[in-house]
C-alpha positions in Angstrom: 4.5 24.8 -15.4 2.6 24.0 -12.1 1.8 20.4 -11.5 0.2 18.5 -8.4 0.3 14.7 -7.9 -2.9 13.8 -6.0 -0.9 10.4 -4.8 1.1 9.1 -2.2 4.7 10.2 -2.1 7.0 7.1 -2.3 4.0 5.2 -3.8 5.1 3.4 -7.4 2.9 5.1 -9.6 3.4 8.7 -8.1 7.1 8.0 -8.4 7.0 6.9 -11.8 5.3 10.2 -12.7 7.8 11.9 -10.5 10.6 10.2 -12.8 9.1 11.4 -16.0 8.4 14.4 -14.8 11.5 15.4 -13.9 12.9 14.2 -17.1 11.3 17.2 -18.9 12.5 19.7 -16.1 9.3 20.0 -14.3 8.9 20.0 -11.1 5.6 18.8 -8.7 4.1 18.8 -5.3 2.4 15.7 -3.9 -0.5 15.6 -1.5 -3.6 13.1 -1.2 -6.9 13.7 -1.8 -8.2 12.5 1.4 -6.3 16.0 2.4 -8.4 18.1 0.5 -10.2 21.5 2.0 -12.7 23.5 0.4 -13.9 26.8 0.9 -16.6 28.7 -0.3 -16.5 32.7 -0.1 -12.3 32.7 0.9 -8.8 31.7 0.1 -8.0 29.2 -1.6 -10.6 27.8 -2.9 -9.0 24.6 -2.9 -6.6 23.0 -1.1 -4.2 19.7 0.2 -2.1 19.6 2.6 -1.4 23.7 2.3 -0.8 23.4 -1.4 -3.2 25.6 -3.1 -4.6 23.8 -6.2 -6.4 26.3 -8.1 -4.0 27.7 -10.6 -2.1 24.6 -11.3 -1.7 23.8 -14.6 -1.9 19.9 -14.3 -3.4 18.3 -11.6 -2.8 14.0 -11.9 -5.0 11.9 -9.7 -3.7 8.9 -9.1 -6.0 7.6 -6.0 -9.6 8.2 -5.2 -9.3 5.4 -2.1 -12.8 3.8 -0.9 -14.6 5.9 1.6 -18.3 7.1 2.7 -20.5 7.7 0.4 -19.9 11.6 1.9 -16.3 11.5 1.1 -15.9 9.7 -2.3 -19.2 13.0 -3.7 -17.2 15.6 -1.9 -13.8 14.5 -3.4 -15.6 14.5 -7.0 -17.1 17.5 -6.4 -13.9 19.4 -5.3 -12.0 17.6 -8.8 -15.2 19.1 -11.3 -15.2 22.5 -9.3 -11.1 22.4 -9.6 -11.4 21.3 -13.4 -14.1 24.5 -13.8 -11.6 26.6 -12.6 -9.9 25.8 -15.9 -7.2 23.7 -14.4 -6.7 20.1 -16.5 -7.5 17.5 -14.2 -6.1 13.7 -15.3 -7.6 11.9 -15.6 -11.3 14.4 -16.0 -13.4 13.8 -12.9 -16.5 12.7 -14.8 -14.3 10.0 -16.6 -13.3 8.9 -12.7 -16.4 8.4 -11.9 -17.2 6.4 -15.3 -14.4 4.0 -15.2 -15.7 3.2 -11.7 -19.4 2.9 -12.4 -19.5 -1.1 -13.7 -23.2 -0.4 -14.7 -22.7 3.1 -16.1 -19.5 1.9 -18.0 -21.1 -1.1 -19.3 -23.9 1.0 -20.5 -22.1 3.6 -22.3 -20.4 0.1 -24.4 -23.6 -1.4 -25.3 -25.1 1.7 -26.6 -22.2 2.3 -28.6 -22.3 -1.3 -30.2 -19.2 -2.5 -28.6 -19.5 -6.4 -27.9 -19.3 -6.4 -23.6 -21.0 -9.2 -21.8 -24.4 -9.3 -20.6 -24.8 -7.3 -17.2 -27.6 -7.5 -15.3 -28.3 -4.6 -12.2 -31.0 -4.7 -9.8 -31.8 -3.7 -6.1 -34.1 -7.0 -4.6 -33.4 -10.2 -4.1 -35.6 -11.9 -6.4 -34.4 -10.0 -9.1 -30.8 -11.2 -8.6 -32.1 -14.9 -8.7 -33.9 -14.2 -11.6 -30.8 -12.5 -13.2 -28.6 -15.4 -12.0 -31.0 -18.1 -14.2 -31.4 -15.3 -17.2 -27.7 -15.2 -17.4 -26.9 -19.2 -17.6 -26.1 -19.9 -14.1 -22.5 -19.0 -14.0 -21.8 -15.5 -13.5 -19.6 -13.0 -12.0 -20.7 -10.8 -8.7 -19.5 -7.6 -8.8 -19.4 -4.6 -6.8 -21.0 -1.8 -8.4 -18.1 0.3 -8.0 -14.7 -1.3 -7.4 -11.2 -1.8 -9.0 -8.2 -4.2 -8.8 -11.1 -7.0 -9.3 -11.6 -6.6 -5.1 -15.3 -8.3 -4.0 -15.4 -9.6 -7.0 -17.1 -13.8 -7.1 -17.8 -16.5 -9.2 -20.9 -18.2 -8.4 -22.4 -21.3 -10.7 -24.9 -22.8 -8.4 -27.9 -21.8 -7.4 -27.7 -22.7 -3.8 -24.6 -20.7 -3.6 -26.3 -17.6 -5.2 -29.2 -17.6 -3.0 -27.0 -17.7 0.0 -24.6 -15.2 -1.9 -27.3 -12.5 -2.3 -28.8 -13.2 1.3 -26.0 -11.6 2.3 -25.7 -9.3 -0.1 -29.2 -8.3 0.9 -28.4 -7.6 4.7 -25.6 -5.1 3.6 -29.0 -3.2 1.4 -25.9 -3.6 -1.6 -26.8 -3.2 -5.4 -26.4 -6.4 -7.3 -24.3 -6.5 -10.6 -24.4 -9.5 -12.2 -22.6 -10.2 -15.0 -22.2 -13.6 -17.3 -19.0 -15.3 -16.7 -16.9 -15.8 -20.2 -14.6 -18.9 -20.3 -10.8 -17.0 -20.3 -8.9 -19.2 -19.4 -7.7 -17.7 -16.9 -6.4 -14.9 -19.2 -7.2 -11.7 -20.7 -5.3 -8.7 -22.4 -5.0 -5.3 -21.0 -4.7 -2.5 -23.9 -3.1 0.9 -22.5 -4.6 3.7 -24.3 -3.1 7.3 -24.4 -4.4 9.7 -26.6 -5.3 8.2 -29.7 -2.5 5.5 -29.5 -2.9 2.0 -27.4 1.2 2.8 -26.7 0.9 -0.9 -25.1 -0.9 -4.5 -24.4 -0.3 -7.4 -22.4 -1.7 -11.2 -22.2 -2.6 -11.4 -18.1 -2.4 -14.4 -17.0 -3.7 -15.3 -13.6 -3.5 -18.5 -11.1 -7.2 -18.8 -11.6 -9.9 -16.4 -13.1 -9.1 -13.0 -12.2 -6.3 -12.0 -13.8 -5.9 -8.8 -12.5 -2.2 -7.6 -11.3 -3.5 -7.2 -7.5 -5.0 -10.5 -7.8 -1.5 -12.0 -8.4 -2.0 -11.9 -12.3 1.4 -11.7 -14.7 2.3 -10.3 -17.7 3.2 -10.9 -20.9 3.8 -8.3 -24.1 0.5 -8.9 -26.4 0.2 -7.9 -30.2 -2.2 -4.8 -31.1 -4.6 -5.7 -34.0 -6.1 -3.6 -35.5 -9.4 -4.3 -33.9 -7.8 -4.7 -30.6 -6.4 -0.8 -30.9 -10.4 -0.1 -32.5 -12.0 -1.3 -29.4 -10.0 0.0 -26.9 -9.4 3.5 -28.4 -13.5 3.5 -28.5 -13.8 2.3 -25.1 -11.4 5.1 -23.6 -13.0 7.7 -25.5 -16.6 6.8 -24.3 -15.5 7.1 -20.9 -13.4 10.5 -22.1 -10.2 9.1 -20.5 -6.6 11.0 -21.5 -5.6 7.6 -21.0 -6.7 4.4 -19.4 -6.5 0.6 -19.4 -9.1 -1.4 -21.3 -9.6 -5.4 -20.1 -10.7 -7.2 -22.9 -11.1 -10.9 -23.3 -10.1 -13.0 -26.9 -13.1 -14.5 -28.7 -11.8 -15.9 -31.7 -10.8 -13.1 -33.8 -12.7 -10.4 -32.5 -12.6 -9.2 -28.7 -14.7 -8.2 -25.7 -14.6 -5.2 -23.8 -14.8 -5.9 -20.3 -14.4 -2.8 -18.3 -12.2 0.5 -18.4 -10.0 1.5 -15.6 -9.6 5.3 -15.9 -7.0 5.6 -12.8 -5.1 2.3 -14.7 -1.8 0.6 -13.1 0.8 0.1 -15.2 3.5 -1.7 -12.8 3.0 -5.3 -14.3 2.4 -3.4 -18.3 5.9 -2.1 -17.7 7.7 -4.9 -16.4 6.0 -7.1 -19.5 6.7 -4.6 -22.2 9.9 -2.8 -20.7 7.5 0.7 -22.2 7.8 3.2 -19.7 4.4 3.8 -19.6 4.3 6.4 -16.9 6.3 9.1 -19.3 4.4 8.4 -22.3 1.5 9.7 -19.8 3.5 12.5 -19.0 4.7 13.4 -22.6 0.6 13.3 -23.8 -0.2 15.9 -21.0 3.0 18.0 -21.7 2.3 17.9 -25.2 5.9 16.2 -25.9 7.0 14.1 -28.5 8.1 10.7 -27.0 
């Protein structure tokens, strides 16, 4: 079997993958995808850093790392025309761009009739105030596509909104506004692979993100049955092989938050002792655990 990490060598999560990996006697290249090259009408077709991709049998992308607009389209593009070529991309390019897509994502789980909070997208200024009011005067800024909860803000006062969005404004930026839900400070991340959430954790953070960049912690969390419902739904709508699903407690039901389809699993690990990065491996490999 041919198999390319699109990840940095000596990174933790291309390492981990590495590990597993070579635990079922396979062996793989690394390269990043900011090396990619593509060519149209020669040979390859596509390539990073002289390792041909088409004809690989796996390709894992572990990092699609912010860029121009230019950069972050041609790296999609050159994933979909890879996975056309009828090599399995993990996670599947369109699900990339879905877990990354706050307003898209948070589309797909209201039309489906999972509970998410109320999101509210718009280009002017006015509109954002508007929103800001509509949504109860706490809410949560977010970039419209981000991870690791980076550029993310609280705001519950009007004078700081308008000042807030000013801002926002002279960078011509999408607002994404989205009601804040009292956590806390904590929140549970469901691991889904396949059709099995293979872990969960209670993250807890020093204030209200709680994500494990943010300087969130771990702890192992219990999967109800509606827990394991709502996240196996979640990854699906996104078409994730596997992904993490944020979902906040509200009494005995949850809601979804967002889902990460390139998910960490450094702090899920340490938390559950589940090595999280083979169960990934044996799902693609087709391997029993």
């Amino acid at each position: 079997m041919r198999v390319v990490i699109l990840g940095r060598r000596g990174g933790w999560h291309t390492e981990s993958l590495l590990r597993a990996l070579e635990r079922r006697r396979v062996a793989a290249e690394c390269c990043l995808v900011t090396q990619l090259t593509a060519r149209i009408g020669g040979h390859p077709v596509l390539s990073a850093s002289g390792i041909v991709l088409e004809g690989q049998d796996v390709v894992f992308v572990r990092a699609i790392p912010s860029g121009s607009l230019e950069q972050v389209i041609f790296r999609m593009d050159a994933l979909r025309c890879l996975e056309q070529t009828g090599v399995r991309v993990v996670n599947p390019p369109a699900s990339i761009e879905y877990g990354v897509d706050k307003y898209y994502t948070a589309a797909l789980l209201e039309a489906a009739g999972l509970p998410t909070p109320r999101t509210v997208v718009a280009e002017r200024f006015g509109d954002a105030l508007a929103a800001f009011e509509e949504l109860g005067g706490d809410v949560v800024v977010k970039p419209l596509f981000g991870s690791e909860g980076k550029g993310m803000v609280r705001v519950s006062d009007a004078d700081s909104a308008y000042r807030l969005f000013r801002a926002l404004e002279l960078g011509r930026y999408v607002y994404c506004l989205q009601e804040f839900l009292d956590h806390d400070g904590a929140d549970v991340r469901a691991f889904v692979i396949g059709d099995e959430v293979v872990a969960a954790m209670l993250r807890r953070g020093a204030h209200w993100k709680t994500n494990a960049a943010q300087g969130g912690r771990g702890e192992p969390y219990p999967v109800d049955d509606r827990l394991r419902e709502l996240s196996l739904r979640a990854a699906r709508l996104v078409g994730a092989e596997y992904a993490g699903v944020d979902l906040v407690p509200r009494g005995d039901d949850y809601t979804v938050l967002e889902v990460n389809s390139i998910p960490g699993w450094r702090v899920l690990k340490a938390a559950t002792g589940i090595d999280i990065g083979q169960h990934v491996v044996d799902h693609v490999l087709g391997v029993a655990p």
